[in-house]
C-alpha positions as CSV (number, residue, x, y, z in Angstrom):
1,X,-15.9,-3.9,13.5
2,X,-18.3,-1.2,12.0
3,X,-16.9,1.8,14.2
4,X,-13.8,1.0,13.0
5,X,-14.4,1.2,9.3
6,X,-15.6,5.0,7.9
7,X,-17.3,4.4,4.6
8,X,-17.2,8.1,3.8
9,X,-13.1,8.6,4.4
10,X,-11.8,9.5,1.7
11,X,-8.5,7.6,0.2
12,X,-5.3,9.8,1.2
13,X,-4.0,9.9,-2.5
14,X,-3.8,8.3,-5.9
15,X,-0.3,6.3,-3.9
16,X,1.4,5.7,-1.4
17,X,1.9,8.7,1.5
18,X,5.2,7.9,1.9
19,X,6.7,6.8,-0.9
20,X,5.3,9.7,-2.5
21,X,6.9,12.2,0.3
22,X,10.5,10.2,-0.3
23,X,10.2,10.0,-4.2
24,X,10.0,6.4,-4.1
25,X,7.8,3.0,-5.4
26,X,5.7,0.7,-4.7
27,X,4.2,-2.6,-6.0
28,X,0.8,-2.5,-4.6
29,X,-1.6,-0.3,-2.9
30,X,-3.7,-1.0,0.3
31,X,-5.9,1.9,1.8
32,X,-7.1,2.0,5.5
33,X,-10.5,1.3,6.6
34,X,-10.6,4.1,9.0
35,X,-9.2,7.1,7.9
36,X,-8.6,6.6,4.3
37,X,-4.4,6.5,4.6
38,X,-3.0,4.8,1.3
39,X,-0.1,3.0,2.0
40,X,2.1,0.4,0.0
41,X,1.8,-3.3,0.3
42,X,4.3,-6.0,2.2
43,X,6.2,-7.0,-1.3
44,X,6.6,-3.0,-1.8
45,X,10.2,-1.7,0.1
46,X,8.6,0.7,2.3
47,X,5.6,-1.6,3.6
48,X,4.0,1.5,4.8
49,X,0.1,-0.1,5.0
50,X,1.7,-2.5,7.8
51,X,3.4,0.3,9.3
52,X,0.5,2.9,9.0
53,X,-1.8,-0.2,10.9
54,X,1.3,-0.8,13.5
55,X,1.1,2.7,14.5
56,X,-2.0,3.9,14.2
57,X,-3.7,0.2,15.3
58,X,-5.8,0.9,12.4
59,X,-6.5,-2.8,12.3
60,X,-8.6,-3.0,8.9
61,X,-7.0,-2.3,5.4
62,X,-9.0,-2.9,1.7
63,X,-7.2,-3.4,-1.7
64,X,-6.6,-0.2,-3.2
65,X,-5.6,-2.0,-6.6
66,X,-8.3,-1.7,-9.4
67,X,-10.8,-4.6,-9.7
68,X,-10.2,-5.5,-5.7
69,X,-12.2,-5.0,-3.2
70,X,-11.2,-7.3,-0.4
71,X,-10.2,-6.0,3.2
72,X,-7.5,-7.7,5.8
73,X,-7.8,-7.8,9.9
74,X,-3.9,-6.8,10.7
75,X,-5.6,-8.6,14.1
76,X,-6.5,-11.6,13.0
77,X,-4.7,-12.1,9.7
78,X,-7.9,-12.8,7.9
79,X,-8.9,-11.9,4.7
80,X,-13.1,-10.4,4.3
81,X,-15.4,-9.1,2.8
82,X,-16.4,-5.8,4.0
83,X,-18.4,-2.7,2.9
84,X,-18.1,-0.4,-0.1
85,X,-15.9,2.4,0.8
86,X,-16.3,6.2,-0.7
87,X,-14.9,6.9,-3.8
88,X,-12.1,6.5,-5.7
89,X,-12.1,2.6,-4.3
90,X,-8.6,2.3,-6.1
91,X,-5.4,3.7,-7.6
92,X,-6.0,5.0,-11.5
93,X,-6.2,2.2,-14.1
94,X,-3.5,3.7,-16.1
95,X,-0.9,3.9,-13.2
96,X,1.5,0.8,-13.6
97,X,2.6,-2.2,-11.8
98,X,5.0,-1.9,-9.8
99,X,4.3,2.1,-9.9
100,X,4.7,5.3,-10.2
101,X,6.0,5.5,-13.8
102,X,9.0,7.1,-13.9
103,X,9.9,5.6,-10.2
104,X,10.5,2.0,-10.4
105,X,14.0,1.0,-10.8
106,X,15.6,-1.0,-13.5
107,X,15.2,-4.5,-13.4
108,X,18.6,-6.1,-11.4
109,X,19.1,-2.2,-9.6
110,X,19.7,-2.7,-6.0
111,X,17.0,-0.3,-4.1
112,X,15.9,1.1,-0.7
113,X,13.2,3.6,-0.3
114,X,14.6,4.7,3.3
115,X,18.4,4.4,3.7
116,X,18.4,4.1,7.4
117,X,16.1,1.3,7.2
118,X,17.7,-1.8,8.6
119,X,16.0,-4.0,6.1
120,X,18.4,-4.2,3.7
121,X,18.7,-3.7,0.0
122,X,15.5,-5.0,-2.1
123,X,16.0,-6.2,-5.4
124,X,14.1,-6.4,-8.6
125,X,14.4,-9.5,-10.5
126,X,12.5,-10.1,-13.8
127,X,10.2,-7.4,-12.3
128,X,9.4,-9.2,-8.9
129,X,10.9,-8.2,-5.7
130,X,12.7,-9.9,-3.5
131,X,13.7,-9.2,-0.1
């Protein structure tokens, strides 16, 4: 497990790659154990921290929410405790949940962060998405 996680990679961003690059949002932020990629949680539309691990079989991810610091095996499904990773070890304090401001749609607005993705629409409901 220790050659898989880099202690001194630095986090890819302040949020998510891809939602970034496509302008969109996310709810959470997990960041990848081996090569620093910060990608948006499994609630968020784009679940781009699965996708990064699916591709990249970067198996181990950490928490990249402030106050966290636990890590998931995308192998085993299992939640751990792991090592401290270089700095910052999360998204800033003053960014909000569900994030970027300015991003986040209106509560009841139908969304999708990719329009070719064959997950449907997500929507917001009293500020908790459903999908």
């Amino acid at each position: 497990m220790d050659a898989e996680i880099d202690v001194a990679a630095a986090p890819s961003g302040a949020g998510c790659a891809e939602c970034d690059e496509a302008q969109g949002w996310w709810v959470h932020l997990r960041r990848c154990a081996t090569c620093g990629h910060v990608g948006c949680c499994d609630t968020s539309p784009g679940q781009h921290a699965t996708r990064h691990a699916t591709t990249t079989g970067h198996r181990f991810m950490q928490s990249f929410e402030p106050g966290e610091d636990w890590y998931y095996d995308y192998v085993t499904e299992q939640v751990f405790d792991g090592p401290e990773l270089a700095p910052p070890r999360s998204r800033p304090e003053d960014q909000p949940v569900p994030g970027p401001a300015g991003r986040v749609p209106p509560t009841g607005a139908a969304t999708s962060t990719e329009p070719s993705s064959n997950r449907g629409l997500w929507w917001v409901e009293s500020g908790v998405v459903v999908g």
